[in-house]
C-alpha positions in Angstrom: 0.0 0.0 0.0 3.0 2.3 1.1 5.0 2.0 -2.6 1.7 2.5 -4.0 1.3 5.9 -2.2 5.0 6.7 -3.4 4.2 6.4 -6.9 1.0 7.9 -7.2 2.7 10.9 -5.3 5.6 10.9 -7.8 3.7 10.8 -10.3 1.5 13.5 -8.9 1.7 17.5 -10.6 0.3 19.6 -7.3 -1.2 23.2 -7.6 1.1 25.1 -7.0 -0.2 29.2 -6.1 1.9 32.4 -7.5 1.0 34.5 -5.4 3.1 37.0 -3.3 2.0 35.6 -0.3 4.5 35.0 2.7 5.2 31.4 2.8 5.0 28.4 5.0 5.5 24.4 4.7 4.2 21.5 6.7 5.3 17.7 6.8 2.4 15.0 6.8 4.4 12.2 8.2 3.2 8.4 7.9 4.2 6.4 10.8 5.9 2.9 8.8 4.0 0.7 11.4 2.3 -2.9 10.5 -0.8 -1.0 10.4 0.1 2.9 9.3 -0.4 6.0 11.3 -0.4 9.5 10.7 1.8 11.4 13.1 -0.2 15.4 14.3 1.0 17.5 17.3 -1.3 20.0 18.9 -0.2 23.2 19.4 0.0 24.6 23.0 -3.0 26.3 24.8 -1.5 29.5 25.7 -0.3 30.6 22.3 -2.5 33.6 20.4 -2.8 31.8 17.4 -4.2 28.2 17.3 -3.8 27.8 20.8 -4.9 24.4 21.2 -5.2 23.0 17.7 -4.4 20.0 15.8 -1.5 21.0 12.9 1.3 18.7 11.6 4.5 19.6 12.0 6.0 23.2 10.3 5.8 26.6 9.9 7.1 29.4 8.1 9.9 29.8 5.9 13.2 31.5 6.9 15.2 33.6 4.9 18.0 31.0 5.0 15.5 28.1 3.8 16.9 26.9 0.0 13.1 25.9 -0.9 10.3 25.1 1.0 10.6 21.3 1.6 14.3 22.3 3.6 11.2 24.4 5.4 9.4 21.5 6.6 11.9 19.4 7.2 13.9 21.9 9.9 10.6 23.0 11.3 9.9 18.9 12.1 13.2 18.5 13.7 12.8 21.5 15.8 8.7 21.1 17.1 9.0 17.4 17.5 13.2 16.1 17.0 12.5 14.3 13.9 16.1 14.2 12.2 15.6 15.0 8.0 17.5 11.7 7.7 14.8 9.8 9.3 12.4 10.8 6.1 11.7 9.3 3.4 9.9 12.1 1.0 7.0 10.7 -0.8 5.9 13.8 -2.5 4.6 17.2 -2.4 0.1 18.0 -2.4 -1.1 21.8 -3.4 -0.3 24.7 -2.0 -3.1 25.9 0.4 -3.8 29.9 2.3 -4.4 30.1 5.6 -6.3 32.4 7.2 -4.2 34.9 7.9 -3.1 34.7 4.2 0.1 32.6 4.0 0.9 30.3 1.2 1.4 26.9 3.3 3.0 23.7 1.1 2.5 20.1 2.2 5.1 17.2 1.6 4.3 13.8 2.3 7.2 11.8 4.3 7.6 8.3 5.5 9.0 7.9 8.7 10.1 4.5 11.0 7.9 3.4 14.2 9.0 4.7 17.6 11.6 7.4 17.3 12.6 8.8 19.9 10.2 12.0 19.2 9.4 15.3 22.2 7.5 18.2 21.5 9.4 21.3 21.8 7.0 22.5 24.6 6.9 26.4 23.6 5.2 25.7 20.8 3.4 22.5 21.4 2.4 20.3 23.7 1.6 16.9 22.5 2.3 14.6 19.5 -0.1 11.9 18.8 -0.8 9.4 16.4 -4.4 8.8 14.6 -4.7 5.0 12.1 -4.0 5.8 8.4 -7.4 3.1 8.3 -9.5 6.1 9.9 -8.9 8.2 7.1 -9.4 5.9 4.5 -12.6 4.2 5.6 -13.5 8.2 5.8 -14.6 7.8 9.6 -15.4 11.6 10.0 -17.2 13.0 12.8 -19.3 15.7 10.6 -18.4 18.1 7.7 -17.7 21.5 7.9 -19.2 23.7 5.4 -17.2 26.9 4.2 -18.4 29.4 1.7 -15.2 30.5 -0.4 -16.9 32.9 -2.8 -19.5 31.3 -5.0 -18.1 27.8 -3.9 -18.9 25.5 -1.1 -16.7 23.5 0.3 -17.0 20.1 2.4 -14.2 19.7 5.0 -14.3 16.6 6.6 -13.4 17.0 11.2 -12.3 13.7 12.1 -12.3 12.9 16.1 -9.2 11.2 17.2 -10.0 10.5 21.5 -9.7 14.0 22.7 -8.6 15.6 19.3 -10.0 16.8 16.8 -8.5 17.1 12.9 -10.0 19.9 10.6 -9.5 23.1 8.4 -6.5 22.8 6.8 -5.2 19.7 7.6 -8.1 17.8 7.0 -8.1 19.7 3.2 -4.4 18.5 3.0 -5.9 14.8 4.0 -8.1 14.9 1.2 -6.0 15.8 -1.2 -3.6 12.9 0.2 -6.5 10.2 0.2 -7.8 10.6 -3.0 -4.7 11.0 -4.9 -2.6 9.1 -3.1 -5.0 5.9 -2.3 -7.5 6.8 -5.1 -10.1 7.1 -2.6 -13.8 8.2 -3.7 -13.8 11.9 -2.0 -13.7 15.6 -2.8 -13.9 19.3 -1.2 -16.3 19.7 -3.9 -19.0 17.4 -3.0 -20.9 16.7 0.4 -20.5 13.5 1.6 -23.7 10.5 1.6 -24.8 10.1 6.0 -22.7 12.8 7.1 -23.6 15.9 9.1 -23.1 19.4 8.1 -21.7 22.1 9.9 -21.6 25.6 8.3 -19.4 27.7 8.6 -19.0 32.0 8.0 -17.6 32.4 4.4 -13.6 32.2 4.5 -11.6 35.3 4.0 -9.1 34.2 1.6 -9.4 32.3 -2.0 -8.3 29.1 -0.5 -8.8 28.8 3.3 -7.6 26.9 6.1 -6.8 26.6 10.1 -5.0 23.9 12.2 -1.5 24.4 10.3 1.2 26.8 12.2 1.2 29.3 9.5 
């Protein structure tokens, strides 16, 4: 399933925005387990923005970053000690804008089980895990509805115990399921027995929340 995912990422041509928009990248790391994971941190409570949220590791680029997957990479080994060399890059999804209008670009990285991973605890304060299997059997809890000019779009919130997965990671997600495990779901459509939650109409072209940017 894993080397499947690889080539279908290879093989994948992601959007990719021009727009002068401050920039920002995030790593979506698969955990290599018998049964995969997906590896999120939440972002501590006390910080002003998304105090408390679900993101995967990142955050903005640096002056000194070559291109934006050196970005991801140095912002996963310093939120959660996860060396570069431990990765194994699968590929790169579309760029998505936050909501306070930064260009954020996912890659998609393979890492071994158990590593030896700690939050950096200024910025975070827990890393979890949530079943790749959750994802692909679609197991949302409801689906957030968000106005973005004339189009609707159908976020899926997953509930992992106390957390909860949304915004722009769960965009990211989608991307990541149907492209790279040719799964049967879409921003663009609602999906059959799930509920809606609707949201106030998003401030940017392409929205998001949950990511560190």
């Amino acid at each position: 399933m894993l080397e499947k995912l690889y080539e279908r990422l290879q093989a994948h041509t992601p959007r990719k925005l021009g727009l002068a928009l401050p920039q920002a990248a995030v790593l979506i790391p698969i955990v290599d387990r018998p049964e995969p994971t997906l590896l999120f941190t939440r972002r501590a409570a006390h910080l002003k923005q998304h105090g408390g949220q679900v993101a995967f590791p990142g955050g903005k680029r640096e002056p000194d970053d070559p291109d934006l997957l050196t970005t991801a990479l140095r912002e996963a080994e310093e939120e959660i000690a996860l060396a570069s060399k431990q990765v194994r890059l699968f590929g790169r999804l579309s760029d998505l804008i936050s909501l306070h209008g930064i260009r954020v670009t996912p890659f998609v990285g393979l890492i071994p089980a158990d590593l030896p991973l700690r939050p950096e605890f200024g910025e975070l304060d827990v890393i979890f895990e949530a079943p790749l299997a959750m994802f692909l059997e679609d197991r949302r809890n409801h689906t957030d509805v968000i106005s973005v000019g004339e189009r609707l779009l159908y976020v899926p919130s997953y509930q992992e115990g106390e957390h909860v997965i949304w915004g722009l990671s769960a965009m990211m997600l989608v991307e990541l399921l149907a492209v790279g495990f040719g799964q049967s779901i879409s921003l663009d459509r609602p999906p059959p027995d799930s509920r809606l939650n609707y949201r106030l109409e998003a401030r940017q072209p392409v929205f998001g929340d949950g990511t560190n940017a």
